[in-house]
C-alpha positions as CSV (number, residue, x, y, z in Angstrom):
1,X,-21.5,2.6,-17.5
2,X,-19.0,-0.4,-17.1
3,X,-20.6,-1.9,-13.6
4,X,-21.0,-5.8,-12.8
5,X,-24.6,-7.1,-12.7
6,X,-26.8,-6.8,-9.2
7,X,-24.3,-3.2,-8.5
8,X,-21.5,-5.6,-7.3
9,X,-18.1,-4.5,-8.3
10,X,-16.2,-6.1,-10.2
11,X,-13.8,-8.3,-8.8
12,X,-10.9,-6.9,-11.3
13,X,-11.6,-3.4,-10.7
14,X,-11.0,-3.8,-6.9
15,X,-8.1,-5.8,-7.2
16,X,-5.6,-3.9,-9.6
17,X,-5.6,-0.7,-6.9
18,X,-4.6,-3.2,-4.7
19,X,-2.3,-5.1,-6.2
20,X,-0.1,-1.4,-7.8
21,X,-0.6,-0.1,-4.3
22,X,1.6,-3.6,-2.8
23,X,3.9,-3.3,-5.5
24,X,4.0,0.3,-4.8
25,X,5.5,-0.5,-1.6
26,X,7.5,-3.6,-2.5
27,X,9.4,-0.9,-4.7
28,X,10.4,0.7,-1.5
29,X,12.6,-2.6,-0.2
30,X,13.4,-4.4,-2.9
31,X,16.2,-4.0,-5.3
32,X,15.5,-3.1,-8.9
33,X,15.7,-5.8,-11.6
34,X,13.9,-6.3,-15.0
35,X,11.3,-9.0,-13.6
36,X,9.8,-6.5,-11.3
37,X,9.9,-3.7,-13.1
38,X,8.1,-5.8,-16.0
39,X,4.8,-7.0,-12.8
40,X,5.3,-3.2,-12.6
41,X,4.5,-1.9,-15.8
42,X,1.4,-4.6,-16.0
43,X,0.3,-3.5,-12.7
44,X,0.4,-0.1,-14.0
45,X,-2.1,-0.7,-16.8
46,X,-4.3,-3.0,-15.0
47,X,-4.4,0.4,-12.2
48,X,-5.4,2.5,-15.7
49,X,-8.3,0.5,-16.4
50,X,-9.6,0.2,-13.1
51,X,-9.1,4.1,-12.6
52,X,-11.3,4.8,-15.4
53,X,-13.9,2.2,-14.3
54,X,-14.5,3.9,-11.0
55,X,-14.0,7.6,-11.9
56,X,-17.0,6.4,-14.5
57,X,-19.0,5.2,-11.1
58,X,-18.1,8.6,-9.4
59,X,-19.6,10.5,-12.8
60,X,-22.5,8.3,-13.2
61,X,-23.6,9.4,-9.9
62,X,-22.6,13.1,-9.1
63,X,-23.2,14.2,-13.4
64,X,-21.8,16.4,-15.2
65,X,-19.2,18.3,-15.3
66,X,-18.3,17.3,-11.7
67,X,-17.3,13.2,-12.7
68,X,-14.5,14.4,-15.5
69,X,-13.5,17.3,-13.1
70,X,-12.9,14.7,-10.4
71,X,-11.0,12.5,-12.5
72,X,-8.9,15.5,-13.7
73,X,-8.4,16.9,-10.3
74,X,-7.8,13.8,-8.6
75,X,-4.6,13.0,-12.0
76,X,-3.1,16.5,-11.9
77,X,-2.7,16.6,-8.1
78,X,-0.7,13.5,-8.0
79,X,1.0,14.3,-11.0
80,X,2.5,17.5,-9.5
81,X,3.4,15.8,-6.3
82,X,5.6,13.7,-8.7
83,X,7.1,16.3,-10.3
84,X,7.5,18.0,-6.8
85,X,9.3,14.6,-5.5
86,X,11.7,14.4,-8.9
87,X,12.9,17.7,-8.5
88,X,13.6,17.8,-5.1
89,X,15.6,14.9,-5.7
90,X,17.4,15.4,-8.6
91,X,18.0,19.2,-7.6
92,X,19.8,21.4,-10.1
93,X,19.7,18.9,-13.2
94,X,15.8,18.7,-12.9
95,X,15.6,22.7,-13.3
96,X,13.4,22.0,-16.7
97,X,11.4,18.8,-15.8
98,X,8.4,20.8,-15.1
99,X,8.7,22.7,-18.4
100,X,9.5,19.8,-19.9
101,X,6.2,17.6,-18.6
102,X,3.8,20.6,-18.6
103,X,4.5,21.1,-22.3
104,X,4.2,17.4,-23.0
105,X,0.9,17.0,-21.3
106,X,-0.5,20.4,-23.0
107,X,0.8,18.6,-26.4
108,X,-0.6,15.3,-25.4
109,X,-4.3,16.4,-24.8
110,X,-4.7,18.9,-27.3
111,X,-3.2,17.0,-30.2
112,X,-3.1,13.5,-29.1
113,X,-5.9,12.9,-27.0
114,X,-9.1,15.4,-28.3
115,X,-7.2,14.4,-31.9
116,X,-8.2,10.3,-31.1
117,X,-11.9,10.8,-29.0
118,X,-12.7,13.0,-32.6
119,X,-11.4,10.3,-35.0
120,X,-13.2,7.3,-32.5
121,X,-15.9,9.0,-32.5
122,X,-16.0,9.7,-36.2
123,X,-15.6,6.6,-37.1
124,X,-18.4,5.0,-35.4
125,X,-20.6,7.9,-35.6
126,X,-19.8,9.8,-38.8
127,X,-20.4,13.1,-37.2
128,X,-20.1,14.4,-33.7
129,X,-20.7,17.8,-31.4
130,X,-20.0,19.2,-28.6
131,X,-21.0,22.7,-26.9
132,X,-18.7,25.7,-28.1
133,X,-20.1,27.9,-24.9
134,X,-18.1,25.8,-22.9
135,X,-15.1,24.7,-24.6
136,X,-14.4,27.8,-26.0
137,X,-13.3,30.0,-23.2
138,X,-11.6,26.5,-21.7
139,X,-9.7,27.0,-24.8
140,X,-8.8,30.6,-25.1
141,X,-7.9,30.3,-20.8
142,X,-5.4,27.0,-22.3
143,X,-4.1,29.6,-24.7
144,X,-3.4,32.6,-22.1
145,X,-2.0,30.3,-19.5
146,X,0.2,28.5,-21.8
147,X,1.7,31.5,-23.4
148,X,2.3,33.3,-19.6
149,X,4.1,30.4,-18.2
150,X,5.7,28.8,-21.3
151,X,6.5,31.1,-24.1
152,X,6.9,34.9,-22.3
153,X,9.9,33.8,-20.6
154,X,11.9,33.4,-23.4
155,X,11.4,37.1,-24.4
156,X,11.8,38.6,-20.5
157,X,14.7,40.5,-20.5
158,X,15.0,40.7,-16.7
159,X,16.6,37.4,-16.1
160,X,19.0,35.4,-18.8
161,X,18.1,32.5,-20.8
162,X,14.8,31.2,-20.5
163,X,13.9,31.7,-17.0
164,X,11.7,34.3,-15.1
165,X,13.0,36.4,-12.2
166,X,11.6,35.4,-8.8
167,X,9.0,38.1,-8.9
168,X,8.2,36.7,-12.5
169,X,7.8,33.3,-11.6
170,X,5.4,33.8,-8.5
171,X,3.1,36.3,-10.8
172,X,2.9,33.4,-13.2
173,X,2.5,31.0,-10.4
174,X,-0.8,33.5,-9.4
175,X,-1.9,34.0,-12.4
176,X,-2.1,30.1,-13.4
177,X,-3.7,29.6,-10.1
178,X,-6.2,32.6,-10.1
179,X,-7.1,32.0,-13.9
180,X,-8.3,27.8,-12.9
181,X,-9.9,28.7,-10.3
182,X,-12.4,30.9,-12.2
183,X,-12.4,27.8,-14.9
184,X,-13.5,25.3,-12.1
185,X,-16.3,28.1,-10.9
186,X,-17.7,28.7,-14.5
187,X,-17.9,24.9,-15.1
188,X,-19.6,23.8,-12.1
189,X,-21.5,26.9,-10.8
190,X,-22.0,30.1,-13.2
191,X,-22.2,28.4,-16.4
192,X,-22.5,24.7,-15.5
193,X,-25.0,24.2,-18.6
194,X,-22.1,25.1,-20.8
195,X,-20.7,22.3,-20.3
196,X,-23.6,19.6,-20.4
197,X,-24.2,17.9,-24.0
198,X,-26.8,19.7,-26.1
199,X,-28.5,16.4,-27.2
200,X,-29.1,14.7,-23.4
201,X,-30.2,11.5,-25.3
202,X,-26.5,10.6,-25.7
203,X,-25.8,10.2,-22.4
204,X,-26.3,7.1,-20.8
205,X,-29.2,9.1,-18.5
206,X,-31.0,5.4,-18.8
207,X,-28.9,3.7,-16.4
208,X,-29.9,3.7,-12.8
209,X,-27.0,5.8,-11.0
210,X,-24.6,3.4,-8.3
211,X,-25.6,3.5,-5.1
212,X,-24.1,6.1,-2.5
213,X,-22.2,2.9,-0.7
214,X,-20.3,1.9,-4.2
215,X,-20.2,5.5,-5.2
216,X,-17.7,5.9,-2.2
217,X,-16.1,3.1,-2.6
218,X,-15.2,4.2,-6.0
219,X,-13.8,7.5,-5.0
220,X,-11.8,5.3,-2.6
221,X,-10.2,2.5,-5.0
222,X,-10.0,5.8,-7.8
223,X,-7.8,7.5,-5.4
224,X,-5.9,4.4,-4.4
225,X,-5.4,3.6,-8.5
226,X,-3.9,7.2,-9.6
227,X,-1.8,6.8,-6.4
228,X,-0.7,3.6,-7.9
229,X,-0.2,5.2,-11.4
230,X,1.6,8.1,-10.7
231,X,3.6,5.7,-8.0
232,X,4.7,3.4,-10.1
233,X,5.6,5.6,-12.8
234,X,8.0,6.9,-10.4
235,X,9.3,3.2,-9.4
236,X,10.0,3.1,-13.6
237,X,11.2,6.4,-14.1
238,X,15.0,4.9,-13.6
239,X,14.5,2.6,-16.5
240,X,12.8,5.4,-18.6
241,X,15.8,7.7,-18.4
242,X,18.0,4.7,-18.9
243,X,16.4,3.8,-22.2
244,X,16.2,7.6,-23.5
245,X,19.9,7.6,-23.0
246,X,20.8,4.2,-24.1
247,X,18.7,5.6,-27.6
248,X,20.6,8.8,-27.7
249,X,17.2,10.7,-27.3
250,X,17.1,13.9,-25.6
251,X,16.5,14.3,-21.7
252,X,13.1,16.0,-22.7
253,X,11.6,12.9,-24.0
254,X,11.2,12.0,-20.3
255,X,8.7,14.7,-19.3
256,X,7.5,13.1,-22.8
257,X,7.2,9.5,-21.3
258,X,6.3,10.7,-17.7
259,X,3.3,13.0,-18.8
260,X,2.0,10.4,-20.9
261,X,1.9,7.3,-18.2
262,X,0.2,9.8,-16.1
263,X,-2.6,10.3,-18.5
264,X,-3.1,7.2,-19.4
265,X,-6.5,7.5,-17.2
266,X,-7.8,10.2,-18.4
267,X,-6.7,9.0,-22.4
268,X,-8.5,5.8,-21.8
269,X,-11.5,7.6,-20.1
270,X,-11.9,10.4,-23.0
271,X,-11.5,7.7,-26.0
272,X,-14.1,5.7,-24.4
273,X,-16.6,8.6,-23.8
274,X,-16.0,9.4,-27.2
275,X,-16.6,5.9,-28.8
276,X,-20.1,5.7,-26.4
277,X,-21.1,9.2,-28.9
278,X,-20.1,11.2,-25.7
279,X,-17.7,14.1,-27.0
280,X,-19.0,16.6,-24.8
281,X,-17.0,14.5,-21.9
282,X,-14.5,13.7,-23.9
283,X,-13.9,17.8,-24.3
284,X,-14.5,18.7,-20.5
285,X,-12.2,16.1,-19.2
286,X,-9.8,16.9,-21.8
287,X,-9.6,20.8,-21.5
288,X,-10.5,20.6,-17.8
289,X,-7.0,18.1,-17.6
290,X,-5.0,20.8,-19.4
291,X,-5.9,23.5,-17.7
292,X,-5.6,22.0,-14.0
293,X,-1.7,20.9,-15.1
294,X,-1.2,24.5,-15.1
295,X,-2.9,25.9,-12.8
296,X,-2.2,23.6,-10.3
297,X,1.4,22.1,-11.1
298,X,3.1,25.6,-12.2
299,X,2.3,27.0,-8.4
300,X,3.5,24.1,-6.3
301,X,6.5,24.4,-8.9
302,X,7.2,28.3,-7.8
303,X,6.1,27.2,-4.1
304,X,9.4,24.7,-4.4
305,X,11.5,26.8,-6.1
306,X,11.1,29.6,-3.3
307,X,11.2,27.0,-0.4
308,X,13.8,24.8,-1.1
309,X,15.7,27.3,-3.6
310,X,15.7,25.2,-7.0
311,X,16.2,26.7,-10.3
312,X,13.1,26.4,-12.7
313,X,13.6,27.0,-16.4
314,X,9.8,27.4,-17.7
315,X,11.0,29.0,-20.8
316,X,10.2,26.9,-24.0
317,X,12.9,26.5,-27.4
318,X,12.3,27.7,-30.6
319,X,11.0,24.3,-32.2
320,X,8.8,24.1,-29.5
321,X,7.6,27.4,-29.4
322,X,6.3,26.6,-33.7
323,X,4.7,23.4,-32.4
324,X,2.5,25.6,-30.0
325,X,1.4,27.9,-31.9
326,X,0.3,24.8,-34.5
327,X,-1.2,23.4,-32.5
328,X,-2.9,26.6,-31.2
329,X,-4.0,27.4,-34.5
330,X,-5.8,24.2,-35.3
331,X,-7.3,23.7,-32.2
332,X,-9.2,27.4,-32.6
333,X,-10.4,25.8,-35.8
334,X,-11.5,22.2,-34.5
335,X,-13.1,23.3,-31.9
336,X,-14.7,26.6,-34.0
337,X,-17.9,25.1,-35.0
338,X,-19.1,22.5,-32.4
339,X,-18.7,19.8,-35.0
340,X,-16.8,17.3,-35.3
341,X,-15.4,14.6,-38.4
342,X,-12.7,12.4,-39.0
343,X,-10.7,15.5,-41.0
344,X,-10.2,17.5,-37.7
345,X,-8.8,14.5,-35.5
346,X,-6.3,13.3,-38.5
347,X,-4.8,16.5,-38.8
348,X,-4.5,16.5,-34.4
349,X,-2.5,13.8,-34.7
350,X,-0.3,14.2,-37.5
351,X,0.4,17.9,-35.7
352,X,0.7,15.2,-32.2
353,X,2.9,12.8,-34.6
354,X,5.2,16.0,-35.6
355,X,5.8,16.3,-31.5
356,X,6.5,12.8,-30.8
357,X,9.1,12.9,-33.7
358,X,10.7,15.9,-33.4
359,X,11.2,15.2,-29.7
360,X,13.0,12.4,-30.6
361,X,14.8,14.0,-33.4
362,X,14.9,18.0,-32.7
């Protein structure tokens, strides 16, 4: 557990939420140039880091599965609000940002980010493992969820292209939502040993937990860091789309760039669980990530659409429909037998490498 000596916080960690939250509202009143987007884009990081310091506070004190389900919760509802906030504001044009950023973050944790906690871990500790009770039906929910709201509207006949019907969209809204909800209840409630490490001696159980005081004062600077994240993503979202077009890359590779600022916490947080021979955190905050992106971003998408009449386009393309299923397909396998090597998270990101080109390239 990264805490200063004598249970002080560190002075770092309490002054990078500050500093991206200033910035944050500097962004507001001053005019754009290269020099502040560049304090930006360091105050962004410096926010990462201390977002994954204190969400580790938070979990060192409330356990498991609740401190990765915090850090998960806390990411995905401030990455929908920006999703919400782009579309709104770029209307019509922005009709597949959500598609776009849902499918990137489903690609990014599945391939990219279990792929790198496996081979971290396996390189340090040879062999790893994880309970299957748990990340199993995670899994197999990923899989239903992401086929409902991603692939089936590409094969609907009820409405043209790749869109759902009204009717469509808010069943898949419910069913995202319903279908999370049971997740959340299974991991913390019904089956909350499912999701605790089979061998308890690598957890860092030895470490006396942060007092109540800190502990809230974690959860305060955390909250105040993904703001800052997720806020100055926004602030360089401008320049993002500026450089994918100035490349001649697709519009798609900015749900790419914007799904993978926003998980920068949770990336940082899994890889470092991972390296401490901590996999079964690694997995929960992994999965539980995915799954909250859709169950909680897909609804406040159809709540928009309804409210303020946009056009959503879930419906995936053929390229990326192959990629899913891929990655599908290897993830039943890595995640089959409880064990973990080096193989399994070399072929995750070669499959992860594939969707980084491809995007690029299609």
């Amino acid at each position: 557990m990264a805490r200063a000596p004598g249970g002080l916080m560190k002075h770092w960690s309490t002054a990078a939420p500050l500093v991206a939250a200033a910035l944050l509202g500097l962004a507001a009143v001053l005019p754009p140039s290269g020099a502040f987007s560049a304090f930006c884009g360091l105050a962004l990081m410096a926010a990462v880091l201390a977002a994954v310091h204190h969400a580790e506070v938070v979990a060192h004190k409330v356990g498991e599965p609740l401190g990765t389900l915090i850090l998960a919760l806390a990411v995905t509802v401030i990455e929908t609000s920006l999703i919400v906030s782009l579309m709104l504001a770029g209307g019509p044009d922005k009709a597949v940002l959500a598609r776009d950023t849902v499918f990137a973050a489903v690609m990014i944790i599945c391939n990219g980010v279990i792929g790198l906690c496996i081979l971290v871990g396996g390189l340090r500790h040879r062999e790893q493992s994880f309970r299957i009770e748990g990340a199993g039906p995670a899994f197999a929910a990923l899989v239903a969820l992401v086929t409902l709201v991603l692939v089936l509207p590409g094969y609907t006949i009820s409405a043209p292209g790749l869109a759902y019907t009204p009717a469509q969209l808010a069943f898949a809204g419910l069913a995202s939502l319903v279908l999370w909800g049971v997740f959340v209840f299974v991991q913390t409630i019904r089956h909350r040993d499912y999701f605790l490490p089979a061998d308890p001696e690598a957890e860092d159980a030895h470490l006396p937990p942060p007092s109540t005081a800190m502990t809230w004062l974690s959860l305060g600077l955390l909250l105040v860091s993904l703001v800052g994240v997720v806020g100055l993503a926004k602030v360089l979202s401008p320049r993002i789309e500026a450089l994918v077009r100035a490349v001649g890359a697709p519009d798609s590779v900015i749900g790419v760039a914007i799904a993978m600022l926003v998980l920068l916490p949770e990336t940082v947080a899994a890889v470092r669980a991972a390296q401490a021979n901590r996999l079964q955190t690694s997995m929960n905050l992994a999965l539980g990530s995915a799954l909250a992106t859709i169950g909680l971003t897909i609804p406040a998408v159809v709540i928009a659409s309804e409210v303020f009449h946009l056009p959503v386009i879930l419906g995936l393309e053929p390229k990326d429909v192959v990629l899913l299923g891929l990655t599908f397909f290897v993830g039943t396998i890595t995640l089959g037998t409880g064990r973990t090597s080096i193989m399994q998270g070399a072929v995750q990101l070669v499959v992860f490498a594939a969707f980084l080109f491809l995007s690029l390239i299609p």
